[in-house]
DRENMAR-579469 format. One record per residue (C-alpha): residue number from 0; chain; y, x, z. Coordinates in pm, 1 decimal. Layout:
# residues N
[pt NUM, 'A', [Y, X, Z]],
...
# end
This chain:
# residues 344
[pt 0, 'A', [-1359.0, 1171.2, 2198.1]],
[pt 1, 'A', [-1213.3, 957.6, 1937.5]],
[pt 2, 'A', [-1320.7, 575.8, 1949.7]],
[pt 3, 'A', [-1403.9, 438.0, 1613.5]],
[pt 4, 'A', [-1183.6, 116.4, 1622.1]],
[pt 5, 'A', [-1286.0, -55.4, 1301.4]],
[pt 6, 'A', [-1586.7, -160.0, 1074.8]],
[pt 7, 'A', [-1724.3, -43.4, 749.4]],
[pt 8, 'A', [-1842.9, -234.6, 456.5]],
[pt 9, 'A', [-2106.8, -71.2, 251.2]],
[pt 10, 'A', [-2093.1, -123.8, -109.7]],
[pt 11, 'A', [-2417.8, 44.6, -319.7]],
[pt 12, 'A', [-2384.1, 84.5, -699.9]],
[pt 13, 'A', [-2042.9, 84.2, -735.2]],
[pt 14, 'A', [-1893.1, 101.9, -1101.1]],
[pt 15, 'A', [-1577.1, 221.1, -1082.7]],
[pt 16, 'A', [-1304.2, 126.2, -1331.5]],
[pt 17, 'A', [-1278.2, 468.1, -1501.3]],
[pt 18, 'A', [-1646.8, 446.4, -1568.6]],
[pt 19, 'A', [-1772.6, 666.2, -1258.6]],
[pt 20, 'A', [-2042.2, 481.4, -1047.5]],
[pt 21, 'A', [-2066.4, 568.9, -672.1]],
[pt 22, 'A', [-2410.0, 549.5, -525.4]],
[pt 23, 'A', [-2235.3, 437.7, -199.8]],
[pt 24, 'A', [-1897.2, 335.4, -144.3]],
[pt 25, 'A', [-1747.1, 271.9, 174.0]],
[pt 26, 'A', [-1496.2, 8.1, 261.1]],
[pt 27, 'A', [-1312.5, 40.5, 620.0]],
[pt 28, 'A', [-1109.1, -258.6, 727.4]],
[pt 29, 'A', [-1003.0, -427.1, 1068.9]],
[pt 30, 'A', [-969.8, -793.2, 1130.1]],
[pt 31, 'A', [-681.1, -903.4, 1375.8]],
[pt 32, 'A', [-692.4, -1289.1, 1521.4]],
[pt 33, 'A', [-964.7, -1524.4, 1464.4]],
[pt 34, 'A', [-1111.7, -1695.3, 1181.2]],
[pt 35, 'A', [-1048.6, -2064.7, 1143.2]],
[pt 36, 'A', [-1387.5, -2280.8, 1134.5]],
[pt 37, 'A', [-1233.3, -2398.6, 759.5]],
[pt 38, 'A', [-1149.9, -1983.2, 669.0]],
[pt 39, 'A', [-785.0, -2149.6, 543.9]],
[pt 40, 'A', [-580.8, -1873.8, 779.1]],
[pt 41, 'A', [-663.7, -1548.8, 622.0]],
[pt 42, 'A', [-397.3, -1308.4, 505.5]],
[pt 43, 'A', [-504.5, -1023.1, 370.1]],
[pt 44, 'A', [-312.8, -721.8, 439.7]],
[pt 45, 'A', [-365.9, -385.9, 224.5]],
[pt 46, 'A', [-286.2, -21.2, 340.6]],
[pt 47, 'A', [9.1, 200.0, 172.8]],
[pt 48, 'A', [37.7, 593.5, 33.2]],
[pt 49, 'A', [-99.6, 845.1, 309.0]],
[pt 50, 'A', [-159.6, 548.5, 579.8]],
[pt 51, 'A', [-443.9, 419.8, 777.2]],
[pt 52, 'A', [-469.3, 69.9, 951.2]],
[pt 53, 'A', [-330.1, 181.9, 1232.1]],
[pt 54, 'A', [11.8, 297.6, 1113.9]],
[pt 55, 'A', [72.9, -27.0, 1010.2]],
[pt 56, 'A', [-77.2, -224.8, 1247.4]],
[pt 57, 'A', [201.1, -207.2, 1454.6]],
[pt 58, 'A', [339.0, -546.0, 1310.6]],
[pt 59, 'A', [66.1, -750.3, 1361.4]],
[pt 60, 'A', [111.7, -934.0, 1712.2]],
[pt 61, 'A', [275.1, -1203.8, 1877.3]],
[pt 62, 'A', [624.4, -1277.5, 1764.6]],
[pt 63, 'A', [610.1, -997.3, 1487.2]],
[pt 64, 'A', [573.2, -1039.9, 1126.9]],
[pt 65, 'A', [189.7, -1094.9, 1101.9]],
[pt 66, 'A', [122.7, -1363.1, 1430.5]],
[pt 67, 'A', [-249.5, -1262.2, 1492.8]],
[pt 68, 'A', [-269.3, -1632.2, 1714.5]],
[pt 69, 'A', [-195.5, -1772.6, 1398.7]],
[pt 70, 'A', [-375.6, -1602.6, 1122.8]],
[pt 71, 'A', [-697.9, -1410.9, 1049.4]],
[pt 72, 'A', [-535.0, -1062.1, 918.7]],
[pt 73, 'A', [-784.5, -857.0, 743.6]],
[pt 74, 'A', [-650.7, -466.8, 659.8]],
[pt 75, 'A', [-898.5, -324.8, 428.5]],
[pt 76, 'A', [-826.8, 65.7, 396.2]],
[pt 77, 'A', [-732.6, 183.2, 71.7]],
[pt 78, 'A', [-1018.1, 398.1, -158.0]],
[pt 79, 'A', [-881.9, 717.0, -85.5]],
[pt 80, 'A', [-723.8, 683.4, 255.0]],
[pt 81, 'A', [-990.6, 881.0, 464.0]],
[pt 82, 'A', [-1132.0, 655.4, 638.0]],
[pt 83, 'A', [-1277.5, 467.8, 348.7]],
[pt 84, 'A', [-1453.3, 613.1, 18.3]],
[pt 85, 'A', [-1205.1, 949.2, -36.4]],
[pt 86, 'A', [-1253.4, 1305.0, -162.5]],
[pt 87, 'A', [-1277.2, 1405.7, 198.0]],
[pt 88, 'A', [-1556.9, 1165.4, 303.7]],
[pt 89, 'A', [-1772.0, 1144.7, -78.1]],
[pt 90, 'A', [-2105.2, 1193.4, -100.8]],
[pt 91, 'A', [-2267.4, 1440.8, -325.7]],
[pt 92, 'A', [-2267.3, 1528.5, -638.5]],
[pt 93, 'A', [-1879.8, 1425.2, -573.8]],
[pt 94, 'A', [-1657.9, 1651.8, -343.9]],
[pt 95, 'A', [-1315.1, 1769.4, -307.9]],
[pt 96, 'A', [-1347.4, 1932.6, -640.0]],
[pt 97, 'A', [-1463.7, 1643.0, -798.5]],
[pt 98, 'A', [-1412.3, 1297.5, -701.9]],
[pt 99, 'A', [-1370.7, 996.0, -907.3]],
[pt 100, 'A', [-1004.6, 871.9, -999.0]],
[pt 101, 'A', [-996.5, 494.9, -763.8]],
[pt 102, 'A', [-748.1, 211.0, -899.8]],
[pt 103, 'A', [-627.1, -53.0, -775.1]],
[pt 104, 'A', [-887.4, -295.9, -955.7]],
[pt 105, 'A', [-1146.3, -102.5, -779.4]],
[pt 106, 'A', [-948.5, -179.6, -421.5]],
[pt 107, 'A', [-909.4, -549.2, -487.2]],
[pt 108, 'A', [-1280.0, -619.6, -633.9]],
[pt 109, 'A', [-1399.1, -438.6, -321.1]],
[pt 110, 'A', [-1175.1, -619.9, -141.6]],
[pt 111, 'A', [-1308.1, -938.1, -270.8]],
[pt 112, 'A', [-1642.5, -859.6, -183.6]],
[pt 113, 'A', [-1549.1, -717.1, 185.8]],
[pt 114, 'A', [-1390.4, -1119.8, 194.7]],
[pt 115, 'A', [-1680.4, -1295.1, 69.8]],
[pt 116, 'A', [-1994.6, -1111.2, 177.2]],
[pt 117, 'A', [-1901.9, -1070.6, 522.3]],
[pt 118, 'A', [-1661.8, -1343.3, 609.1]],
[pt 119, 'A', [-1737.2, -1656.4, 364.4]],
[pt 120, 'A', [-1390.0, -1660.0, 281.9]],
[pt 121, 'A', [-1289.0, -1714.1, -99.0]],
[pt 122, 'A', [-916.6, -1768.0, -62.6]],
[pt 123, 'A', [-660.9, -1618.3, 62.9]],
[pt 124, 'A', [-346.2, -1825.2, 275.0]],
[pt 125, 'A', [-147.0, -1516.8, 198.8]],
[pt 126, 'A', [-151.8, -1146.2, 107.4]],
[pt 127, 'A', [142.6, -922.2, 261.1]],
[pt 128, 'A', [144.1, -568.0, 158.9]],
[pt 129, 'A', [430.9, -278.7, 119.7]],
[pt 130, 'A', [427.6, -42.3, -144.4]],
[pt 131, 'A', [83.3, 13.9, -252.3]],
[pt 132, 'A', [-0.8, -240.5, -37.9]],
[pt 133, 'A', [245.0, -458.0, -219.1]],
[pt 134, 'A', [59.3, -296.8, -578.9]],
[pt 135, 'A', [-248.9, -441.0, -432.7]],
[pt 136, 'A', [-129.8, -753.2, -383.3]],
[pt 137, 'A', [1.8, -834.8, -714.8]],
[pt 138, 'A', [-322.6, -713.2, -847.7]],
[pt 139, 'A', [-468.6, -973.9, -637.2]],
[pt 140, 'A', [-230.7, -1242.8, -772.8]],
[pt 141, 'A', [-304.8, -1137.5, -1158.3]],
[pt 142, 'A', [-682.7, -1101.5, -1139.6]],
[pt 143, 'A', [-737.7, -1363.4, -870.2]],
[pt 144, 'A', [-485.2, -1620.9, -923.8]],
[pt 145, 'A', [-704.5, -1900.4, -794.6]],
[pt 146, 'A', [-787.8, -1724.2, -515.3]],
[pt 147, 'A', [-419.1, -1642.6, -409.4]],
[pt 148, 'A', [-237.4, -1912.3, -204.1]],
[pt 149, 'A', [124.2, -1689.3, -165.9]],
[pt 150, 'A', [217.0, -1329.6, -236.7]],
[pt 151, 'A', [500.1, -1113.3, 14.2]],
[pt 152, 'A', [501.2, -832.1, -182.3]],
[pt 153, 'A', [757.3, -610.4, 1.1]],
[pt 154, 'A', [889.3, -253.3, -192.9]],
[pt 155, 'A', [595.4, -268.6, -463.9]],
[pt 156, 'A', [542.1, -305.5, -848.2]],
[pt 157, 'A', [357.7, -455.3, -1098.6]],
[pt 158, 'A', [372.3, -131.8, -1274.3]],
[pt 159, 'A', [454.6, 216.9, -1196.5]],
[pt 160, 'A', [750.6, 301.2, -1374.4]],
[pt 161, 'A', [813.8, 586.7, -1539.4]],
[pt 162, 'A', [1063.6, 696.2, -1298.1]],
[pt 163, 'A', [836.1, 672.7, -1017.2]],
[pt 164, 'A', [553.9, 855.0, -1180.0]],
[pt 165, 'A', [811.0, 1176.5, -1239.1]],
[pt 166, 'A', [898.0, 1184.4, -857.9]],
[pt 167, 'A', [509.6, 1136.3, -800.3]],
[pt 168, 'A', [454.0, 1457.3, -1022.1]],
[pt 169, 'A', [682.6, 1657.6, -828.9]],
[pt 170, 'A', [527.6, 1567.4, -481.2]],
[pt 171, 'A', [186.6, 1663.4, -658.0]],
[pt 172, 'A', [361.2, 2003.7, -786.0]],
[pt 173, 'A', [529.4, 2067.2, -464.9]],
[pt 174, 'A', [202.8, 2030.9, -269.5]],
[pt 175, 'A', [-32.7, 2228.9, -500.1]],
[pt 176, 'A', [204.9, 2510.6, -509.9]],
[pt 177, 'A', [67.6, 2589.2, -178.2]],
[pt 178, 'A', [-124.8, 2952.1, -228.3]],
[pt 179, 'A', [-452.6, 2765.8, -119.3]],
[pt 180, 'A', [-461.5, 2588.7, -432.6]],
[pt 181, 'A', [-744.0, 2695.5, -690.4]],
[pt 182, 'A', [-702.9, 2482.8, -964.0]],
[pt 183, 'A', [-897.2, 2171.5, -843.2]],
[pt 184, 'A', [-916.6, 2169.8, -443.6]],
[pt 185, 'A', [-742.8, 2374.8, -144.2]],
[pt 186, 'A', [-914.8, 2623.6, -65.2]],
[pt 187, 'A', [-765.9, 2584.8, 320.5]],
[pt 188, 'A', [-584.7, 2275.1, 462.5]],
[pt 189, 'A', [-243.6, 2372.5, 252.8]],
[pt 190, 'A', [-26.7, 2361.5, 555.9]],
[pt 191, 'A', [290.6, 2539.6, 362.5]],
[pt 192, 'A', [245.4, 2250.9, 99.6]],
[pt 193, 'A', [188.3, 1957.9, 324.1]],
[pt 194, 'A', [503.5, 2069.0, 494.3]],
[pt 195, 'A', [705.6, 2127.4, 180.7]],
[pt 196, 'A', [621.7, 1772.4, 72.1]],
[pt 197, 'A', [741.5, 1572.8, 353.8]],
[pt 198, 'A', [1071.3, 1730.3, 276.0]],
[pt 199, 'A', [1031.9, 1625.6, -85.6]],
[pt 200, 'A', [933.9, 1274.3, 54.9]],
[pt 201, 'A', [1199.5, 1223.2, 248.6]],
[pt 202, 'A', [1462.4, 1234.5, 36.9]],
[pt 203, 'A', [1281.2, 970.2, -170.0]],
[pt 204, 'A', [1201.0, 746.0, 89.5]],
[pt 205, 'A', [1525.5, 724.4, 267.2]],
[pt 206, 'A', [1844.7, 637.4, 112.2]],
[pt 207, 'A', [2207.9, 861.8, 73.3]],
[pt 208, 'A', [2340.8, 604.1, 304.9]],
[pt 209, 'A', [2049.9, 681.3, 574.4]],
[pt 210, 'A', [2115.4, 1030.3, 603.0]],
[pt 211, 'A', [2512.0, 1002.5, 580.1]],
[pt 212, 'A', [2486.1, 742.9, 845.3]],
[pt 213, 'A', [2277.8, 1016.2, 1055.3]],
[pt 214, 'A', [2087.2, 672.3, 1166.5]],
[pt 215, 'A', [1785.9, 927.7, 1267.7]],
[pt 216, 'A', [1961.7, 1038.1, 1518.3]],
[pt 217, 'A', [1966.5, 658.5, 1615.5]],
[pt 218, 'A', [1617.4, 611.7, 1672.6]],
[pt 219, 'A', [1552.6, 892.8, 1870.3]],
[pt 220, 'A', [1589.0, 1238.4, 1658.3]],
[pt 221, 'A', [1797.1, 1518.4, 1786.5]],
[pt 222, 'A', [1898.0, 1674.4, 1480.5]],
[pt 223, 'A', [1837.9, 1636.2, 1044.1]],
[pt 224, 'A', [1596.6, 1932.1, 1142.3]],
[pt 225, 'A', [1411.2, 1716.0, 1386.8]],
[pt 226, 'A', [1391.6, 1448.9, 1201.9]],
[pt 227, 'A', [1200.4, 1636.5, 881.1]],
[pt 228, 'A', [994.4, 1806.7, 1079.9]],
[pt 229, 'A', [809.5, 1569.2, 1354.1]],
[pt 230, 'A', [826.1, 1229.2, 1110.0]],
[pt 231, 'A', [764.1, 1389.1, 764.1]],
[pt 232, 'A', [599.3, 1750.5, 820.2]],
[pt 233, 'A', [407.0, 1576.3, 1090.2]],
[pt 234, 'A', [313.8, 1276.6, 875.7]],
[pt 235, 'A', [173.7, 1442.5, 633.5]],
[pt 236, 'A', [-1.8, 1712.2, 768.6]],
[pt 237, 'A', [-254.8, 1505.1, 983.9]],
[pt 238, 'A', [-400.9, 1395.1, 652.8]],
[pt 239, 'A', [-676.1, 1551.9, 422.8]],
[pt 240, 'A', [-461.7, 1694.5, 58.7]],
[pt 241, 'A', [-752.3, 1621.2, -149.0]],
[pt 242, 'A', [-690.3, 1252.9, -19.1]],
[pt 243, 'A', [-313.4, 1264.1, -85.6]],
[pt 244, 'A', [-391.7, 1357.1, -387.4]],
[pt 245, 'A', [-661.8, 1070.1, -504.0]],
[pt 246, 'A', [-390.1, 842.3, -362.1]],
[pt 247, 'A', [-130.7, 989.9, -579.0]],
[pt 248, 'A', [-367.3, 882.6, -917.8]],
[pt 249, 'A', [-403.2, 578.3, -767.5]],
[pt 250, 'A', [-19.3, 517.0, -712.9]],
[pt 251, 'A', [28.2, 697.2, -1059.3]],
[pt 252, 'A', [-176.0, 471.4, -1237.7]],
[pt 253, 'A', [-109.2, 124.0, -1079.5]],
[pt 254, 'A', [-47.0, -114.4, -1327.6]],
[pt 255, 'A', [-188.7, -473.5, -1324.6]],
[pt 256, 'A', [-202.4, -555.1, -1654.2]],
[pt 257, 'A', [-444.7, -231.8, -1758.8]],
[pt 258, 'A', [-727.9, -419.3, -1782.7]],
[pt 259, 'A', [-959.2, -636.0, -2025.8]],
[pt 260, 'A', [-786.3, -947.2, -1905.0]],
[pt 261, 'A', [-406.7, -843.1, -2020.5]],
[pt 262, 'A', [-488.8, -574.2, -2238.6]],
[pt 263, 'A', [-155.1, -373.7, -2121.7]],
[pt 264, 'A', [76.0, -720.3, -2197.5]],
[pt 265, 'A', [249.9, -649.0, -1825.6]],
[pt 266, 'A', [430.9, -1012.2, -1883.9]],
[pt 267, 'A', [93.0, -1148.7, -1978.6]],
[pt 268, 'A', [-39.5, -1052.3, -1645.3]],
[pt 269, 'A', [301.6, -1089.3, -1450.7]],
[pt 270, 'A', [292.8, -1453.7, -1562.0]],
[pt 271, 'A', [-88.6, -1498.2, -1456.6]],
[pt 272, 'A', [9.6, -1460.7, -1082.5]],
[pt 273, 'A', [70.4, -1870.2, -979.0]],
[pt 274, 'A', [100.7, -1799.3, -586.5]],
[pt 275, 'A', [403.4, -1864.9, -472.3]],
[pt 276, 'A', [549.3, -1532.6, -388.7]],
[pt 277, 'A', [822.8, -1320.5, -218.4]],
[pt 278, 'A', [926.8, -1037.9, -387.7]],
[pt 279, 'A', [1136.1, -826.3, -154.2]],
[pt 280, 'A', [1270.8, -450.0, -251.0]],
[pt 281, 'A', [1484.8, -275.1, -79.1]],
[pt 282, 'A', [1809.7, -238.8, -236.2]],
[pt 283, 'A', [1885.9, 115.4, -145.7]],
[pt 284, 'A', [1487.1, 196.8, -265.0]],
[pt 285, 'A', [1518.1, 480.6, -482.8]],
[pt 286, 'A', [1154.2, 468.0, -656.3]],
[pt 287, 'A', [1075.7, 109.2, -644.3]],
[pt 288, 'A', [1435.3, -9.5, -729.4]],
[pt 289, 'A', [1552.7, -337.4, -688.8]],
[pt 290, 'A', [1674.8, -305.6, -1073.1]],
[pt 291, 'A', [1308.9, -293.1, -1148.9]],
[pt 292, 'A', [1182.1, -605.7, -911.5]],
[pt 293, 'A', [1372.8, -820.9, -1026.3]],
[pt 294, 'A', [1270.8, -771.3, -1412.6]],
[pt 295, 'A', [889.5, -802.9, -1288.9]],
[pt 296, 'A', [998.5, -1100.0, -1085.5]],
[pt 297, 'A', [1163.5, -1233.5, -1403.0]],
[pt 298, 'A', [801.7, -1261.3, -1552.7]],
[pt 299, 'A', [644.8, -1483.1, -1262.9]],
[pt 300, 'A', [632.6, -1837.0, -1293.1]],
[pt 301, 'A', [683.7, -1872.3, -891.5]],
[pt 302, 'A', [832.6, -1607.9, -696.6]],
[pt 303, 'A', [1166.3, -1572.6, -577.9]],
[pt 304, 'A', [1343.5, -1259.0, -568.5]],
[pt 305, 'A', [1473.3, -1174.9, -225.0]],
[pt 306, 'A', [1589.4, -811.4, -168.1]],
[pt 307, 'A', [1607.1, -657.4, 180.4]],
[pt 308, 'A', [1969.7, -588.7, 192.5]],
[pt 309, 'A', [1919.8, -212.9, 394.3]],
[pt 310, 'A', [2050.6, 122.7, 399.6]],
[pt 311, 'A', [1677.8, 258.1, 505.0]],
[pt 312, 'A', [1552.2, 308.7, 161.6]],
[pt 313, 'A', [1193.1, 204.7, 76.7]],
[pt 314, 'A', [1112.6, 269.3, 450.4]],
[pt 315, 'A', [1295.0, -71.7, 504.1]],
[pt 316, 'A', [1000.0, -191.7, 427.7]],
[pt 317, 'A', [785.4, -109.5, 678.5]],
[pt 318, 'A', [1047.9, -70.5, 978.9]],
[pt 319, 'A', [880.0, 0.6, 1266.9]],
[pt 320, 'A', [1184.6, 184.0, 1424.0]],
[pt 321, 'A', [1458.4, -79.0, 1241.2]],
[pt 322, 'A', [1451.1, -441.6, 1472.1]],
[pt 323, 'A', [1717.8, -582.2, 1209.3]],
[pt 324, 'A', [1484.4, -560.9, 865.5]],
[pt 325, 'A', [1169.0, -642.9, 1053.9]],
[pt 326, 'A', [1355.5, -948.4, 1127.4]],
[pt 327, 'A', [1449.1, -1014.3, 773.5]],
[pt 328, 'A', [1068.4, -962.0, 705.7]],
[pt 329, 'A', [936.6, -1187.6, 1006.5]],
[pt 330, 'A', [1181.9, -1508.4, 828.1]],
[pt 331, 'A', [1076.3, -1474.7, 482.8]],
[pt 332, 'A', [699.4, -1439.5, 564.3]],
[pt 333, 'A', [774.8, -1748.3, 842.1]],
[pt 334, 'A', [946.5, -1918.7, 521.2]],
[pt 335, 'A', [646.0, -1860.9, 308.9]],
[pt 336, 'A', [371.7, -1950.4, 488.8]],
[pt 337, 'A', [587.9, -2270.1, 623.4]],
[pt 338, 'A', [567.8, -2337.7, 229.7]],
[pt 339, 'A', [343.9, -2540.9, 23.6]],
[pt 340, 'A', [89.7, -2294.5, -195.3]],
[pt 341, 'A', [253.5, -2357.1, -539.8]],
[pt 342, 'A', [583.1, -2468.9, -685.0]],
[pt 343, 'A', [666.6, -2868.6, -694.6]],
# end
């Protein structure tokens, strides 16, 4: 028997940004720590591509990055994650043929609700996210930026860039190539596909230096083989496609300035975000460079650029089997939070 181990907001009438409405929306998050009587200690803390709160809950605890006898850390699960609103879990007339496209407006104004309606709390000490999480939180920074204390985005954009979106349309080509495909759902849980895009994946997400370095065999692989097969194969093929998928759009589209406040102007929006923020790539990130941070970074009027200097690719950002970077990660979020809210 599986044990349910978080809660579920329930949003009715929700208009989507593409124009769809949902009926009923659900919103699954887990709080961490205990809210202060004056709601000032909340970080928020979004979920990433293909994860659930619990993948990343892992540092959230005494002495890690996220101290939960500090802080009030809120992870609200990403639309399209499985456990909240996604093609696998929709209610009808939606389905795995037809589900709405979710963006990341649609995650933070839920988000915002999730804060408000059930906790009282209207700002934010601090939102940490990686990758989409870290999309999330500059959305949060653009469209909220009174509600935004400080911003650790960690291997994120402001905007997908083009390069990113042509390695997202070949994991979305790899894994509908499976023979289960039928034009606009799986016809069976596309277990040839899910398997042939972990190995896509991972040579994204980990760097040349990674695999030349054999540093899987470090943390506990026996062999290259090993390694693709129980951490990527494996990762992926717990999941629901149709999901991957509806998180793919979402990562495809991500872009915080494609809305009625910015009107596309990325710098406009870029230069909206007054929190003082980290922005930390990985330098050896091969789809959310370090090239690109720092020209997004460029555009905010308080953030300071401060690359993870790693070998692990974009998974430096989340290192759950790397001490050294979640070290690098626990000191700058120590450094920020130690920090007042805004710039001097």
């Amino acid at each position: 028997m599986t044990t349910v181990d978080y809660d579920i907001f329930e949003i009715t009438d929700l208009r989507l940004q593409r124009g769809i409405t949902l009926p009923r929306a659900q919103l699954a998050y887990k709080t961490y720590g205990r809210l202060a009587q004056d709601k000032s200690n909340v970080i928020l803390y979004p979920t990433s591509y293909g994860a659930q709160h619990v993948d990343t809950e892992w540092l959230i605890g005494p002495g890690r990055v996220l101290d939960p006898d500090d802080w009030f850390i809120v992870i609200p699960n990403m639309f399209g994650n499985g456990l909240s609103t996604s093609p696998s879990t929709i209610d009808a007339p939606f389905g795995k043929d037809r589900y709405p496209t979710f963006t990341h407006w649609d995650n933070v104004h839920a988000q915002r609700r999730l804060l408000e309606e059930v906790f009282g709390v209207t700002r934010l000490a601090m939102i940490y996210g990686w990758s989409m999480g870290a999309q999330q939180a500059l959305h949060w920074g653009a469209i909220f930026p009174d509600q935004v204390e400080r911003i650790c985005a960690v291997c994120g954009s402001a905007r997908t860039s083009i390069h990113n979106q042509v390695f997202l349309q070949g994991v979305r080509a790899t894994l509908t190539g499976d023979p289960s495909w039928r034009g606009d759902h799986f016809a069976d849980h596309p277990v040839r596909g899910l398997r042939a895009m972990g190995r896509v994946y991972a040579g994204w997400a980990m760097s040349q230096a990674f695999y030349r370095e054999r540093l899987y065999e470090r943390v506990g692989y026996g062999s290259l083989e090993d390694f693709l097969v129980r951490s990527w194969e494996a990762n992926f093929l717990r999941r629901d496609a149709h999901d991957l998928l509806a998180s793919l759009d979402t990562w495809m589209t991500s872009d915080i300035s494609d809305n009625a406040i910015f009107d596309g102007n990325l710098e406009r929006a870029l230069n909206a975000i007054t929190a003082r923020s980290v922005i930390m790539p990985s330098r050896t990130d091969l789809y959310f460079t370090p090239e690109d941070s720092a020209l997004e970074t460029a555009m905010m009027p308080n953030a300071a650029f401060r690359p993870l200097e790693s070998i692990w690719g974009h998974r430096a950002g989340n290192p759950s089997l790397n001490p050294e970077d979640e070290a690098v990660l626990r000191t700058a979020v120590a450094d920020l939070l130690n920090s007042s809210p805004s710039a001097d």
